[in-house]
C-alpha positions in Angstrom: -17.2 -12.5 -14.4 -15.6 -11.3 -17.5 -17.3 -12.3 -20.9 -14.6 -10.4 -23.0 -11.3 -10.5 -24.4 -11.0 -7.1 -24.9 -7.7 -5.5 -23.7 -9.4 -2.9 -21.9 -10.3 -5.9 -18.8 -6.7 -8.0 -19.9 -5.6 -8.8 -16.6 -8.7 -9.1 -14.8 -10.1 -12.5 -13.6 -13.1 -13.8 -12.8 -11.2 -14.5 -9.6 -10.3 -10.6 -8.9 -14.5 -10.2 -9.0 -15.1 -12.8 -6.8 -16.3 -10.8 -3.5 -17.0 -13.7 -1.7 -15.7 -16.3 0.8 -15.9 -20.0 0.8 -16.7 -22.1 3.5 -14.4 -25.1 3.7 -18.1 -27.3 3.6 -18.6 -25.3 0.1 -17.2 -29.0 -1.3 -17.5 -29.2 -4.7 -19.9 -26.5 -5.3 -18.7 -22.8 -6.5 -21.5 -21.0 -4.6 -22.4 -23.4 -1.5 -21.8 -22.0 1.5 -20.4 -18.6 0.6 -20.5 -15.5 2.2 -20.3 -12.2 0.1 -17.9 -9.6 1.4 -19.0 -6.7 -0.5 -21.2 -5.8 -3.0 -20.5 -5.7 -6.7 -22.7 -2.8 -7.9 -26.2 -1.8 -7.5 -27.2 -1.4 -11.4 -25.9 -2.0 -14.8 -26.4 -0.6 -18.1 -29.1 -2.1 -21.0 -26.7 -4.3 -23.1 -30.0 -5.9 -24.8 -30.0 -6.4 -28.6 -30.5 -3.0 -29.7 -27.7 -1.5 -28.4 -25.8 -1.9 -31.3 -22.1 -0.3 -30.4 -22.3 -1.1 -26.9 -20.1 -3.8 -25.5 -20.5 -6.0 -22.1 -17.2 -6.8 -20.7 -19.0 -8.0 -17.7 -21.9 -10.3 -16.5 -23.7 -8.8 -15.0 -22.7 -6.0 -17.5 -21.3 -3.6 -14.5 -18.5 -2.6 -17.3 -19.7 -1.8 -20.6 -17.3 -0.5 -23.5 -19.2 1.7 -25.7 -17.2 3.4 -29.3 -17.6 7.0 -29.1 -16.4 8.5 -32.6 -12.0 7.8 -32.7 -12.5 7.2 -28.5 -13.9 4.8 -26.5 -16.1 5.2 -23.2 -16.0 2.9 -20.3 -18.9 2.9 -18.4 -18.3 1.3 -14.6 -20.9 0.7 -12.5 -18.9 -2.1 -10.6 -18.6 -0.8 -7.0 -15.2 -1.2 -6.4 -15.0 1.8 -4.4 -17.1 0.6 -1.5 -15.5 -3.1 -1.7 -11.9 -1.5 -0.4 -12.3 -2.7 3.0 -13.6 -6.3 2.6 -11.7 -7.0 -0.3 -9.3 -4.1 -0.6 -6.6 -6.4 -2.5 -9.7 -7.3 -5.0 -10.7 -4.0 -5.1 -7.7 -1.6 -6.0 -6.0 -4.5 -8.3 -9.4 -4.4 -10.3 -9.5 -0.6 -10.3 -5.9 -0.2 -10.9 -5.9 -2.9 -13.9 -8.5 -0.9 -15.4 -6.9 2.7 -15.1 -4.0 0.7 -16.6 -5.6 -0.5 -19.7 -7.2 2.9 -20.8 -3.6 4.2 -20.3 -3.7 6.7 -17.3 -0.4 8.1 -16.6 0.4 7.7 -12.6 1.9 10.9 -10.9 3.2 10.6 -7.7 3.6 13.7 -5.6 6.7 14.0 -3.0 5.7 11.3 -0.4 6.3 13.3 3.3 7.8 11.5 6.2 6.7 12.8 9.7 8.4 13.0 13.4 6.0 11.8 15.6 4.6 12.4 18.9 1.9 10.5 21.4 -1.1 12.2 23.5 -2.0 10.6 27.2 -5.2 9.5 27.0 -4.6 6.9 30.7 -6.6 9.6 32.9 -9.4 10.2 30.8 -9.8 6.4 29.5 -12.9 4.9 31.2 -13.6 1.4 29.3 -11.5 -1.3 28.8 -11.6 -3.4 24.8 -13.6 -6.6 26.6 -16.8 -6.4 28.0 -18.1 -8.7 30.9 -21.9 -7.4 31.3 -24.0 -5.4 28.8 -25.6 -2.0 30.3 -23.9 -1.8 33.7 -21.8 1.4 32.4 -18.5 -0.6 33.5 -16.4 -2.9 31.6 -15.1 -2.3 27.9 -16.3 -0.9 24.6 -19.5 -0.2 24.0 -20.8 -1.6 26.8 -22.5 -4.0 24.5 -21.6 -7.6 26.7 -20.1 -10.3 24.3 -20.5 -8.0 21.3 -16.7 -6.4 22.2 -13.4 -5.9 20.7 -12.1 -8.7 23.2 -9.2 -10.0 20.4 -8.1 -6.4 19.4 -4.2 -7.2 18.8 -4.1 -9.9 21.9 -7.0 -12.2 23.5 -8.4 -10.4 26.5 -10.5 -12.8 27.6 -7.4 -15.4 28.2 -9.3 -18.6 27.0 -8.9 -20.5 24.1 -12.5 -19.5 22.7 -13.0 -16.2 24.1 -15.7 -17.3 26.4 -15.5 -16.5 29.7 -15.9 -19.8 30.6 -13.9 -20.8 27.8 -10.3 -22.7 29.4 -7.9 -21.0 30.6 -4.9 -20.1 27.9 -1.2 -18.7 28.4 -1.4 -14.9 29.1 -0.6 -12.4 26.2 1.4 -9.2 26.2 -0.7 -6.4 25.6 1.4 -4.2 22.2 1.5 -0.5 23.6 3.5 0.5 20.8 2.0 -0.2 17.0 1.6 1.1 13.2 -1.5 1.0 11.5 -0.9 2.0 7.8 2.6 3.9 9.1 1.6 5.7 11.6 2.5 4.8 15.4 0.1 5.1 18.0 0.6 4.6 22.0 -2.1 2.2 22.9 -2.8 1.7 26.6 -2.8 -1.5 28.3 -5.9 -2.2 30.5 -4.0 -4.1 33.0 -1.6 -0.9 33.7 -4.2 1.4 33.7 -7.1 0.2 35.8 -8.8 -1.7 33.4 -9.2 1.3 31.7 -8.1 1.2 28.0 -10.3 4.0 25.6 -12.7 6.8 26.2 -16.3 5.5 24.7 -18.6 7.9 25.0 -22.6 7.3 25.3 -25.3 8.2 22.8 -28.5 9.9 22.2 -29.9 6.4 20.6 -29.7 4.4 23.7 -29.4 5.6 27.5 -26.2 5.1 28.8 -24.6 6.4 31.6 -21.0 6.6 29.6 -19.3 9.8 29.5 -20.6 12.5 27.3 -17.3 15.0 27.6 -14.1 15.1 28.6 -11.9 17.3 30.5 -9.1 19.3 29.1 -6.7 17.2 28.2 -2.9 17.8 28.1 -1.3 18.7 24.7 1.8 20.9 25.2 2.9 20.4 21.6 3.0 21.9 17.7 1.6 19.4 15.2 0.9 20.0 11.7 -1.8 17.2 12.2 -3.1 15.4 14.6 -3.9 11.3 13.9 -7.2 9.8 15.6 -7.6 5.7 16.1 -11.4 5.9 16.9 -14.7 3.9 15.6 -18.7 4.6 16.2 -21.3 2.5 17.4 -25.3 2.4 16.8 -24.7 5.3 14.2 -26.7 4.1 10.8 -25.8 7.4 9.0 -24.2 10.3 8.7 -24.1 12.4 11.2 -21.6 13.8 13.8 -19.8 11.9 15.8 -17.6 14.0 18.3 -16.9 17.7 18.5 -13.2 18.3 19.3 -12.1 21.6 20.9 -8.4 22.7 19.9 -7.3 25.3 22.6 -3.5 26.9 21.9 -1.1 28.0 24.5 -1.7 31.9 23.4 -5.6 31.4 24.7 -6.9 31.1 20.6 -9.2 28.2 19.7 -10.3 25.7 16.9 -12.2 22.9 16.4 -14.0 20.1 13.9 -16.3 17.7 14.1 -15.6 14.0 13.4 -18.2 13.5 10.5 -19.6 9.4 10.9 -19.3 7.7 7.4 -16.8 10.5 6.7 -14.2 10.7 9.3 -15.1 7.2 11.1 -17.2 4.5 10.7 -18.8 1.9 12.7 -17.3 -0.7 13.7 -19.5 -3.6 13.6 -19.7 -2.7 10.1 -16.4 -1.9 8.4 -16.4 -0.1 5.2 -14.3 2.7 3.1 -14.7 6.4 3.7 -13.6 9.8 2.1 -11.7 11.1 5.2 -10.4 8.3 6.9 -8.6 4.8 6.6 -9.0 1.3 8.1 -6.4 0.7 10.6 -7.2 -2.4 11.8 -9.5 -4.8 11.2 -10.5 -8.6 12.5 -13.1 -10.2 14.6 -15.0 -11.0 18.0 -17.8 -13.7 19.4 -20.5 -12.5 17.1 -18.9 -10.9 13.9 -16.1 -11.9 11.7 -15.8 -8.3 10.7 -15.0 -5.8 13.1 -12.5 -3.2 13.1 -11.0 0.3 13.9 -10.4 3.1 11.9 -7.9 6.1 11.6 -8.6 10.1 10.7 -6.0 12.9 9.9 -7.1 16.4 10.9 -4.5 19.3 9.3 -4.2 21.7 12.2 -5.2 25.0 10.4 -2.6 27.1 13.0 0.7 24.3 13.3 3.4 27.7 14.5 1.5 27.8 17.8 1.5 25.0 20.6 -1.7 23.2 21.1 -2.3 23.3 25.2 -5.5 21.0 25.6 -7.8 19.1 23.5 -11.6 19.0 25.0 -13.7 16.0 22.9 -17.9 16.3 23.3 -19.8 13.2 22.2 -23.2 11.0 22.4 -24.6 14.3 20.4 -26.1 12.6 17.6 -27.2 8.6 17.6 -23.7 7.3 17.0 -21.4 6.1 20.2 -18.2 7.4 19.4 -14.9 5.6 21.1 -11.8 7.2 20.8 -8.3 4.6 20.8 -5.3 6.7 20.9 -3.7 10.4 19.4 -1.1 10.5 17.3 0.8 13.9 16.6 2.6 14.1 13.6 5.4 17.2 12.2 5.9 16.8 8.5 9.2 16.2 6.8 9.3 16.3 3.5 11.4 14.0 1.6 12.1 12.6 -2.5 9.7 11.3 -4.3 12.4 9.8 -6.9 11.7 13.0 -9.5 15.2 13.3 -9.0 17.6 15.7 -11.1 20.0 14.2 -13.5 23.6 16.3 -13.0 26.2 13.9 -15.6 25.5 11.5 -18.0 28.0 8.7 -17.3 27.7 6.5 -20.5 25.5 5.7 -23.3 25.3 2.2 -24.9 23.3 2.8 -28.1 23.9 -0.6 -29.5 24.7 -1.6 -32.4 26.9 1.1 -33.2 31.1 0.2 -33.1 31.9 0.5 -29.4 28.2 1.1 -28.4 28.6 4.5 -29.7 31.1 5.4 -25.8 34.7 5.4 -25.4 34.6 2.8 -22.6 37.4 -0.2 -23.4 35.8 -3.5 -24.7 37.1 -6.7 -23.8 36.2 -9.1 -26.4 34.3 -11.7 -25.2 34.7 -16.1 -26.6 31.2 -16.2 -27.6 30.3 -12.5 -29.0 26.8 -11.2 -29.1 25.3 -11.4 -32.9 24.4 -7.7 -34.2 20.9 -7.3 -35.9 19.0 -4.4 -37.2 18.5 -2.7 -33.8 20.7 -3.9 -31.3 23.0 -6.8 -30.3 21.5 -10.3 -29.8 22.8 -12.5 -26.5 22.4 -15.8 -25.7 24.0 -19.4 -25.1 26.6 -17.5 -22.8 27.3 -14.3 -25.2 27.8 -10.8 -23.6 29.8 -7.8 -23.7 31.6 -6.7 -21.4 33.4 -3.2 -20.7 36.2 -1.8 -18.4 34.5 1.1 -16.0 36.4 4.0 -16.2 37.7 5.8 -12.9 34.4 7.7 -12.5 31.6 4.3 -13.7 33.9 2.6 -10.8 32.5 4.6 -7.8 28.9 5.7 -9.2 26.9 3.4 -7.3 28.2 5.0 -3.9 26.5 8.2 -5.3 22.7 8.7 -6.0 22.4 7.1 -9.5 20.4 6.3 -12.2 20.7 3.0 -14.9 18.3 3.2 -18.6 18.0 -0.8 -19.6 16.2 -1.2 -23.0 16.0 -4.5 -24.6 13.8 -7.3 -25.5 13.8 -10.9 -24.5 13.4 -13.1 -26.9 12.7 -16.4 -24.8 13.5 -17.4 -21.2 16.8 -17.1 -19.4 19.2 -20.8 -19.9 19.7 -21.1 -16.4 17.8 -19.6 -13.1 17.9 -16.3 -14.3 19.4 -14.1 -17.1 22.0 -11.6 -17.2 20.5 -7.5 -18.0 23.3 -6.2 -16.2 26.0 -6.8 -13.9 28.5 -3.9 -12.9 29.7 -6.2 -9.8 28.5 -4.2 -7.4 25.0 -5.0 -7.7 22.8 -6.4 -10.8 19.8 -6.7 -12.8 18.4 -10.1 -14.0 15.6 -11.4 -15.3 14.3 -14.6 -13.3 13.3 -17.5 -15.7 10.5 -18.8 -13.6 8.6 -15.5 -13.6 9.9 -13.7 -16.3 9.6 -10.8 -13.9 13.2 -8.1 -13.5 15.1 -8.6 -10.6 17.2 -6.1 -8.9 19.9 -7.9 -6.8 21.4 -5.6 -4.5 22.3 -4.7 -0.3 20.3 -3.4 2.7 21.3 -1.0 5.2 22.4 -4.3 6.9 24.8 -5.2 4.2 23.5 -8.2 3.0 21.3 -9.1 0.1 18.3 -7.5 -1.0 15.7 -8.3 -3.5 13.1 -6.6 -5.7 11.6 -7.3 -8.8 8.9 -5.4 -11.3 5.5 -6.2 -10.8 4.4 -7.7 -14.3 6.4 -9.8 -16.1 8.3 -9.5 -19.5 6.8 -10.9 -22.2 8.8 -12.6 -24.6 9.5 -10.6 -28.2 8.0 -7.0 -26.9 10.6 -4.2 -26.0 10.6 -2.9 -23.1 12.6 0.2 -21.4 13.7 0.4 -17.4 14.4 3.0 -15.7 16.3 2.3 -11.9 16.5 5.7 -10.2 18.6 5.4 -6.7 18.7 8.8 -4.6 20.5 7.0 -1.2 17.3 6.4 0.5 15.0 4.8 -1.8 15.1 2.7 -5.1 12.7 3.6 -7.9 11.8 1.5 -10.9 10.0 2.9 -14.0 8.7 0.7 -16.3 7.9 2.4 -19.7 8.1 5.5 -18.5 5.3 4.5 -15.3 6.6 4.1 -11.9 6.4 0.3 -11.1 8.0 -0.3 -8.1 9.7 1.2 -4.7 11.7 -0.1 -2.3 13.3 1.8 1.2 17.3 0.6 0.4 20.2 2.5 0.4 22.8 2.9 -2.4 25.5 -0.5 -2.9 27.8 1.3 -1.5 30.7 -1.2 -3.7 32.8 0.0 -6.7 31.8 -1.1 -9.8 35.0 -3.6 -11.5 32.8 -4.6 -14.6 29.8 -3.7 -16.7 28.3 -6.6 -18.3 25.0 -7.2 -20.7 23.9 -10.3 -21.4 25.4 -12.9 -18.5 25.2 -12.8 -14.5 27.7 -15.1 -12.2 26.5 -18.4 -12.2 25.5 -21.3 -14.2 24.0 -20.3 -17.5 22.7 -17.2 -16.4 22.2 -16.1 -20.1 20.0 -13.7 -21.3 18.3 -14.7 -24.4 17.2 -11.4 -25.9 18.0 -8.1 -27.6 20.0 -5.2 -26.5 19.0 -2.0 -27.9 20.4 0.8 -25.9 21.5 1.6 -22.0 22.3 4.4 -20.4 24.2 5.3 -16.8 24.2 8.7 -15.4 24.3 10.2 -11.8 21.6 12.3 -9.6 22.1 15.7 -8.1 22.8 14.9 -4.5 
């Protein structure tokens, strides 16, 4: 738990450390009944008496702040990298707090989108997800009995418990189509295929009379990579799982090897690796932790069509069972480091006019002007008449600077940033967090808002950067948010700091300057 008020850990909870779950007969105790999910670290540094500039942040002391001349070093021994897949919300908040606080600056390279493609794995599948009896060679998985992935995505065992014996419940439809982290997979239904729903391959541990090859199976496509939904078995280290055998339509060849605690990872036992993500995760009869995991493989030759894929397996201790094959062409697409091509107008308040030739229309109640900005409140705002061009920006890729500081919380349900009329910017009372009101692709409302909240009396800057596909918010220079929404698409009739439409939607704050300028399309 944290033991320090140190800004370097401001943010983190002891709740964000907690790796744990409680059982509902935990009662009143904190630590009866609770199972740990991952573990917090392995070893910690000597924080005794004589360690003079050290500082424990942490107890156990898993992050110790130590002054190093003008710097400061954080030593982090907390494991958050292996908790990611028991507590991946834990996890990456705790490890993103902390890059935070030391004051890393986030880049974010251009995110590529991807037509995709399936692989038919029906002929060659020989095991279903539930299995009946353990060692006959038949029935699903691992051929391990009860210890199955019988409540993948549906229940296959059709009773209310999963038993077999369990009472009968209302049949499910089997998903053939499905994401895991964005990327679709064809899954095959057992009941349309035989009973046959993955290829699960034996093992050199344990005899098994499972399948140790495949044929060649049917490609007839470019990829520039390939996506595997696949999991191990038995495998306690790291060692290969599954040789794969790339064979291209002019006769040339390629392969890799699936690495175990690298590429995949067992199932029974879900954790984080270097070269592969968790697609799904949940439980069965004996574990409440099972899952399946997904592996990218960059085709080294993407010009030529692949022909067949050949898989050998059961070459090392690990049972490896392969799910589905995704093929994937990249597309690249905008990452919001868009171009700026005009600068529309400039509101450096408090000079006369906001330092732009826009018309003013004096207002009833008039914002108060202070050292470095205009003060609203208690219904004040200014208000300004969009010129020809400001009226149809926000059908174009656009861009909107907000800097200002609020001073206390919104009068009514939220406060006025800024309100063009054909979207706007608030700032909700309840949270304190920004709001941007605006439309989907459907044409009706859409909501977003920044992660962290403003705090009262500390300026802040915002940055909204709209490219017609995507919405980007910078915070402070730092990307905070993104949201998949196309432009408003309405013509701007006002531009207005300080109130939104409704009652007492005041902002109670300082302006200091704003800025609207348009994107290179």
């Amino acid at each position: 738990m944290p033991v320090s008020s140190d800004p370097l850990i401001s943010g983190i909870s002891a709740f964000d450390l907690a790796w744990y779950r409680r059982s509902y007969m935990s009662g009143n105790s904190l630590f009866q009944n609770i199972t740990p999910y991952a573990k917090s670290g392995s070893w910690v540094l000597n924080t005794g008496f004589y360690t003079g500039i050290a500082e424990k942040l942490t107890s156990p002391a898993f992050l110790v702040k130590i002054k190093s001349g003008k710097g400061t070093i954080l030593f982090d021994t907390l494991a958050w990298e292996n908790a990611t897949a028991k507590e991946p919300q834990k996890a990456m908040r705790t490890a993103s707090v902390l890059l935070t606080n030391l004051g890393t600056e986030f880049r974010f390279s251009p995110k590529t989108s991807c037509r995709y493609d399936f692989i038919d794995l029906r002929g060659f599948a020989n095991m279903a997800f539930m299995d009946r009896k353990k060692g006959d060679g038949v029935g699903g998985w691992t051929d391990d009995g009860r210890i199955d992935m019988r409540f993948f995505l549906i229940n296959h065992a059709g009773t209310g418990n999963g038993e077999e014996d369990g009472m009968a419940v209302d049949e499910e439809k089997f998903p053939e189509n499905m994401r895991f982290q964005e990327v679709p997979f064809r899954l095959i239904d057992p009941k349309k295929n035989h009973g046959k729903a993955v290829l699960s391959f034996g093992s050199a541990k344990l005899p098994s009379i499972r399948m140790r090859e495949t044929g060649e199976i049917p490609v007839g496509k470019k990829a520039d990579l390939l996506w595997l939904l696949h999991a191990t078995g038995w495998g306690g280290g790291k060692m290969t799982a599954a040789q794969y055998e790339i064979t291209y339509a002019d006769g040339s060849k390629t392969g890799f090897p699936v690495v175990n605690f690298v590429d995949v990872g067992d199932w029974f036992n879900m954790q984080q690796y270097s070269n592969c993500k968790i697609a799904w995760s949940g439980r069965n009869l004996v574990s409440p932790s099972v899952g399946i995991y997904m592996m990218p493989w960059k085709n080294p030759h993407p010009d030529k069509v692949i022909k067949t894929i050949r898989i050998r397996a059961g070459i090392s201790d690990c049972a490896y069972i392969l799910v589905a094959i995704t093929t994937a062409i990249e597309e690249k697409e905008s990452s919001g480091a868009a171009v700026r091509e005009k600068t529309y107008a400039v509101f450096d308040f408090p000079k006369a006019n906001a330092g732009n030739t826009l018309r003013e229309i004096k207002q009833k109640k008039c914002p108060e002007t202070v050292k470095d900005g205009i003060r609203t409140g208690k219904g004040s705002c200014v208000f300004y008449i969009p010129d020809p061009e400001i009226k149809e920006m926000f059908k174009k890729p656009f861009g909107i600077i907000l800097d200002f500081t609020a001073t206390e919380k919104p009068d009514g349900y939220c406060g006025g940033i800024f309100e063009p009329g054909a979207f706007r910017i608030t700032l909700n009372r309840s949270s304190m967090k920004l709001v941007v009101e605006t439309f989907g692709k459907d044409g009706k409302r859409a909501y977003f808002s920044s992660r962290e909240p403003v705090l009262p009396g500390k300026r802040v800057k915002f940055e909204l950067i709209a490219d017609g596909k995507k919405m980007f918010l910078y915070r402070d220079g730092k990307l905070d948010t993104i949201q998949e929404l196309p432009l408003p698409m309405k013509e701007a009739n006002r531009l207005r700091f300080g109130v939104a439409g409704g009652k007492e939607y005041n902002f109670n704050g300082i302006f200091h300057r704003a800025e609207l300028y348009k994107l290179a399309e």
